[in-house]
C-alpha positions in Angstrom: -85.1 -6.0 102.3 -82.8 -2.6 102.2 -84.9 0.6 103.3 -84.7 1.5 99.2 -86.7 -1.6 98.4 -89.1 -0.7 100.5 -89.8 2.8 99.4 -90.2 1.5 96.3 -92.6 -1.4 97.2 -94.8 1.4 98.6 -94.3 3.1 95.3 -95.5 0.2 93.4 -98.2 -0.3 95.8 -99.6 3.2 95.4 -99.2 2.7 91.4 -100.9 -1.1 91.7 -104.1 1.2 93.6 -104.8 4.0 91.1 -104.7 0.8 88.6 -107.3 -1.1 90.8 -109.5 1.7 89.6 -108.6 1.6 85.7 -106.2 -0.5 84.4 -104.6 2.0 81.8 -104.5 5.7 84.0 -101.3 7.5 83.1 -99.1 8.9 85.5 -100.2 12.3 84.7 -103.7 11.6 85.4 -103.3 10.1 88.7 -100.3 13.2 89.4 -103.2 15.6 89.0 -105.7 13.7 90.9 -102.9 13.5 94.3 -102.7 17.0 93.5 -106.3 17.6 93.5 -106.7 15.9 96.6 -104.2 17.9 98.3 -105.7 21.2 97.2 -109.3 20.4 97.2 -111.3 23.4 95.7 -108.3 24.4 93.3 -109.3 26.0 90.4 -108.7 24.5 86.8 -106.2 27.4 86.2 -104.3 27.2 89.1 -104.3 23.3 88.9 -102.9 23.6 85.3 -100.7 26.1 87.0 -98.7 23.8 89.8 -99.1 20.5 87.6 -97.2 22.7 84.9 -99.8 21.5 82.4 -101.5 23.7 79.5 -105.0 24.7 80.0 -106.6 21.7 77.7 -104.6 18.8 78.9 -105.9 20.1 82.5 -109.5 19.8 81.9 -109.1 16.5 79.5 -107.5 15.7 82.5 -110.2 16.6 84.7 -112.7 15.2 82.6 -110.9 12.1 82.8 -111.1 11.7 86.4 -115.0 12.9 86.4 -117.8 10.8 86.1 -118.4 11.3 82.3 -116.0 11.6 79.4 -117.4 13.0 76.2 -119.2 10.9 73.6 -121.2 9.1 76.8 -118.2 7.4 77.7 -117.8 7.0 81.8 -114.4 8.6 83.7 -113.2 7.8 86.9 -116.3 9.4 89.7 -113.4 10.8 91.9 -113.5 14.6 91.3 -116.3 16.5 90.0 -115.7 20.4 88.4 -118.1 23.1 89.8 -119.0 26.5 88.7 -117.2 28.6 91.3 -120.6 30.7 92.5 -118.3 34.1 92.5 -116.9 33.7 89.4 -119.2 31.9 86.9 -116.4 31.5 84.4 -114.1 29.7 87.1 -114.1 25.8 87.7 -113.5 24.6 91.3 -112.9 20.9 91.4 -113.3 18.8 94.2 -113.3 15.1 95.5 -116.4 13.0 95.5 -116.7 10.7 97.8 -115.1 7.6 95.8 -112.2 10.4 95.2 -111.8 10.5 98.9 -111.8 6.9 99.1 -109.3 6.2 96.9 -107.3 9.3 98.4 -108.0 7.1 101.7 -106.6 3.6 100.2 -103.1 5.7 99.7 -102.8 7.7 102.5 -102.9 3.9 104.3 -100.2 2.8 102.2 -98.4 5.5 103.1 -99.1 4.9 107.1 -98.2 1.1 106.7 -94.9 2.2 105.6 -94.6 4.0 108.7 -95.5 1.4 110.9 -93.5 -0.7 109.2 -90.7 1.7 110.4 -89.7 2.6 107.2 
């Protein structure tokens, strides 16, 4: 297998485990969850800000990846939004524990393809 297979094997694989956790998650939701975990305790605005995403498709974002959705309907569990202490108006998001999990799983991916010598 050429070295550009396998980088996008591990592509693929790293899609295959955000779908592990819901079937149908768009690209954009799992781009802001990697960003998320790479920033943990962003702000929503700032988040919005480096994904390049308006303000509402942020937080429906956001929401998505929560533990509840409007209308009773469950999200994800692998951030949760917090009212930033200093700054009541200000969301901090950050990873629950199933978030870090998940942000786990790929970061392994990622090291097999290492050891693979890729």
């Amino acid at each position: 297998m050429t070295i550009y297979k396998r980088d996008l094997m591990r592509v693929f694989q790293i899609i295959e485990e955000f779908r592990k956790i819901y079937p149908d998650m768009q690209m954009q939701t799992a781009g802001i969850f990697v960003t998320i975990a790479l920033n943990e305790g962003i702000t929503m605005k700032d988040l919005g800000q480096k994904c390049g995403l308006a303000q509402s498709t942020t937080s429906r974002n956001v929401a998505l990846l929560s533990d509840k959705l409007r209308h009773d309907k469950d999200g994800y569990g692998l951030v949760v939004a917090e009212e930033d202490p200093v700054e009541r108006r200000r969301k901090v998001i950050k990873m629950t524990t199933g978030g870090r999990r998940v942000a786990a799983s790929l970061c392994g991916i990622v090291d097999a393809s290492k050891q693979d010598g890729a």
